[in-house]
Structures are given as C-alpha cells and as structure tokens.
TIPA-439039 format. One record per residue: residue number from 1; residue in one letter; chain; x, y, z negated of N, C-alpha, C in turn. Coordinates in Angstrom, 2 decimals. Layout:
N
NUM; A; A; X; Y; Z; X; Y; Z; X; Y; Z
...
This chain:
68
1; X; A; 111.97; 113.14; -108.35; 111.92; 112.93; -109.80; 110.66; 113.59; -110.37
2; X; A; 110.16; 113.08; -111.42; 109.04; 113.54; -112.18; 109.19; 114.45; -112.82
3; X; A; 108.12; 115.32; -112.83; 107.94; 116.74; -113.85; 108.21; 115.81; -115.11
4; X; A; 109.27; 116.83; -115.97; 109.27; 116.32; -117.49; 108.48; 117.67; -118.38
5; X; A; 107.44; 117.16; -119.21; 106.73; 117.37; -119.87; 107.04; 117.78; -121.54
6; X; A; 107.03; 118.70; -122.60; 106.98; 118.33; -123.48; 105.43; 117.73; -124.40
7; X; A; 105.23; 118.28; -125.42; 104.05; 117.20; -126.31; 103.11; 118.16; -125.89
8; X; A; 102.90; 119.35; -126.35; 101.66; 120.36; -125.88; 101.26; 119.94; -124.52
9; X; A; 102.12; 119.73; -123.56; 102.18; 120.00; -121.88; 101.26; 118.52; -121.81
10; X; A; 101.86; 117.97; -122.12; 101.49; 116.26; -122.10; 99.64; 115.91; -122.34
11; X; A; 99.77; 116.48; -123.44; 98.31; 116.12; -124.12; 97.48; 116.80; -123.07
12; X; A; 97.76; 118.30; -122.59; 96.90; 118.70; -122.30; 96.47; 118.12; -120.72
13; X; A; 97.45; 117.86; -120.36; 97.28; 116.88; -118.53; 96.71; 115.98; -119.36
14; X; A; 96.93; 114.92; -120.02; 95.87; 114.26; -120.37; 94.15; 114.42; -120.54
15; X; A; 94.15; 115.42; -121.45; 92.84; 115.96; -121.83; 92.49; 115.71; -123.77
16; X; A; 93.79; 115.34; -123.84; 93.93; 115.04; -125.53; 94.58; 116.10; -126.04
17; X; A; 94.88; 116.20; -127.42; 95.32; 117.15; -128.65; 96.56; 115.71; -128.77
18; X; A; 97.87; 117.31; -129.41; 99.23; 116.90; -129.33; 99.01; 115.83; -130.82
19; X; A; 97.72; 115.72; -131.74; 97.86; 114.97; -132.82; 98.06; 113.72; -132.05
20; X; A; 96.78; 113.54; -130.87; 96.26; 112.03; -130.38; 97.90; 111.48; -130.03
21; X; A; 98.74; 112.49; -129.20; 100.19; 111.63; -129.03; 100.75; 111.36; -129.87
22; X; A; 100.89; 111.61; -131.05; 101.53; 111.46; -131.83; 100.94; 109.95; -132.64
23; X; A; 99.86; 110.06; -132.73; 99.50; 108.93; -132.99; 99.16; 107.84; -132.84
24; X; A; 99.31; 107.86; -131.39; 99.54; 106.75; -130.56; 101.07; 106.41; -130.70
25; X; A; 102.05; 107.39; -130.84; 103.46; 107.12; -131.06; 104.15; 106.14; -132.06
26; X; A; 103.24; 106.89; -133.56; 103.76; 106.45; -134.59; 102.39; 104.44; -134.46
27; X; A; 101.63; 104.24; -133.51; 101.30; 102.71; -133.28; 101.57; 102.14; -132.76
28; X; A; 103.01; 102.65; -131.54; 103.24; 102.12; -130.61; 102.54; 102.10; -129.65
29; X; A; 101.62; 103.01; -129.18; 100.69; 102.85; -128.24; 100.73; 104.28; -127.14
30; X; A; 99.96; 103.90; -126.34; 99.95; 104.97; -125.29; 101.09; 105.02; -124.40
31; X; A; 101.08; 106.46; -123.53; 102.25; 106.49; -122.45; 103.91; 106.30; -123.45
32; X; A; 104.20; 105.87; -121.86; 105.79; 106.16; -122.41; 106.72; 107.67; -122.31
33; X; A; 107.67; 107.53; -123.34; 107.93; 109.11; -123.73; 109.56; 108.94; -123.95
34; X; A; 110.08; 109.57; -124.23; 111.84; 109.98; -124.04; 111.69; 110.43; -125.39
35; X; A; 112.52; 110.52; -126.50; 112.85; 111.30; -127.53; 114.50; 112.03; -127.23
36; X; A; 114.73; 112.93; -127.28; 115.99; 114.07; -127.12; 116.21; 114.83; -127.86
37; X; A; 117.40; 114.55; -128.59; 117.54; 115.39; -129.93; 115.85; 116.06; -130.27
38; X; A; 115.64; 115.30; -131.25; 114.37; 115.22; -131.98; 113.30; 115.75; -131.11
39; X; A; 113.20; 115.63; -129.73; 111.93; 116.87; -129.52; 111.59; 115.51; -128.01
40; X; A; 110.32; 115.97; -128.00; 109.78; 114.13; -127.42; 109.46; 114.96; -125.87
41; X; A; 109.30; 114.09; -125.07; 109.27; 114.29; -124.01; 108.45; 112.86; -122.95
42; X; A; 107.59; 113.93; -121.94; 106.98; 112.68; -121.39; 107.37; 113.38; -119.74
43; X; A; 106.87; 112.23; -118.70; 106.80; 112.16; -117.37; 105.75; 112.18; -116.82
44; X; A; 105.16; 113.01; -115.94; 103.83; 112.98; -115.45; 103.68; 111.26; -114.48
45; X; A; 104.25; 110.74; -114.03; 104.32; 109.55; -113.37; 103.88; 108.89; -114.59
46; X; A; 104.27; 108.78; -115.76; 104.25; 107.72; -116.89; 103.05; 108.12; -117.26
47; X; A; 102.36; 109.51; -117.38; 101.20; 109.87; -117.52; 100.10; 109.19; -116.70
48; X; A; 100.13; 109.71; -115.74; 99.61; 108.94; -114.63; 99.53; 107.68; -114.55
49; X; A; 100.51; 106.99; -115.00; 100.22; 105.51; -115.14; 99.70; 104.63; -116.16
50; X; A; 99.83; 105.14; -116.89; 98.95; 105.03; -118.56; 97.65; 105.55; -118.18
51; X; A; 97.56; 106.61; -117.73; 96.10; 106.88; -117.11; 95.28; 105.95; -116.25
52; X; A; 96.00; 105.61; -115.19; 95.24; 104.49; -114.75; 94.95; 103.35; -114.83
53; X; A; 96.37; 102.87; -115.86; 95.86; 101.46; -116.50; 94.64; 101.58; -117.87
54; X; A; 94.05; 102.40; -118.01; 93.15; 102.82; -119.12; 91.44; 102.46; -117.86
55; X; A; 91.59; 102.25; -116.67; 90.20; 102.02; -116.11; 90.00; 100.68; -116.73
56; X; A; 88.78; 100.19; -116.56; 87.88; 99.27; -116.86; 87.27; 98.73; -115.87
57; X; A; 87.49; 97.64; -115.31; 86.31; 97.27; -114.28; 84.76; 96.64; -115.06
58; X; A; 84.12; 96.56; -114.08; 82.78; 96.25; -114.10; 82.84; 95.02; -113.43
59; X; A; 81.40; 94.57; -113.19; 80.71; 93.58; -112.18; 80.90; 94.48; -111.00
60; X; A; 80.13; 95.31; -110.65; 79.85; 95.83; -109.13; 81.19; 97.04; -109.09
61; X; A; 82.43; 96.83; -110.02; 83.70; 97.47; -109.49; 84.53; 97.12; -110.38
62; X; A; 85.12; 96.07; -110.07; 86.30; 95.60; -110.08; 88.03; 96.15; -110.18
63; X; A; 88.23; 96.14; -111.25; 89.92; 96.99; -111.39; 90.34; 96.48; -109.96
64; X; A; 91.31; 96.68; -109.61; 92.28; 96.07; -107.94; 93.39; 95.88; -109.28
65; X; A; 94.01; 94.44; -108.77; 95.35; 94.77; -109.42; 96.47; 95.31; -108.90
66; X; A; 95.72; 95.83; -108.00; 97.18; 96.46; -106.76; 96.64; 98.05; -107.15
67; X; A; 95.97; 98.40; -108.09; 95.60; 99.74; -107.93; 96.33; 100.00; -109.69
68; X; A; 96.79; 98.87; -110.13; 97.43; 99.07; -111.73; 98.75; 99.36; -111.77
C-alpha cells in the first residue's frame, strides 16, 4: 500500500506550495486526493502518476505510452 500523505507532505514531494494543491483542487485538476473528515489526503503512487503523466514528448523523444 501507498504512503498516505497529507497537503504540506504532498506539495512538497511534488516541489509545489500547499496553495498550488489547492488550486488545482478547487479546478478539478491535478493528482488525485481522498478528502477525510475535512482534512485532504494524497498517495505517493497517485503522486507519482500525475507526475509522470505531466512529461511532454518531443521529436527526438517521444512519450512511450507504456511509460504513462
């Protein structure tokens, strides 16, 4: 099972500020997160995977879709 994370913990494995989650929250955007009696919660796997669907391929490097 995955490390569960709260919002400070989260942002900072990211490399973002707990505002940026939040505001990706309130657009519907970004990783996915758990809410629990009011206090939010993320998964480093879900991190991680929001992380890597955020690459970009190029011409001379190509996303893999087996790497998404």
């Amino acid at each position: 099972m995955s490390k569960r994370m709260r919002e400070p913990e989260a942002a900072e494995y990211l490399g973002v500020t707990p505002k940026t989650l939040q505001f990706w929250r309130w657009k519907k955007r970004g990783p996915r997160y758990m809410k629990l009696a009011n206090r939010v919660y993320y998964n480093a796997t879900d991190l991680d995977a929001y992380e890597k669907s955020r690459w970009v391929g190029t011409k001379d490097q190509p996303v893999e879709v087996d790497a998404v």
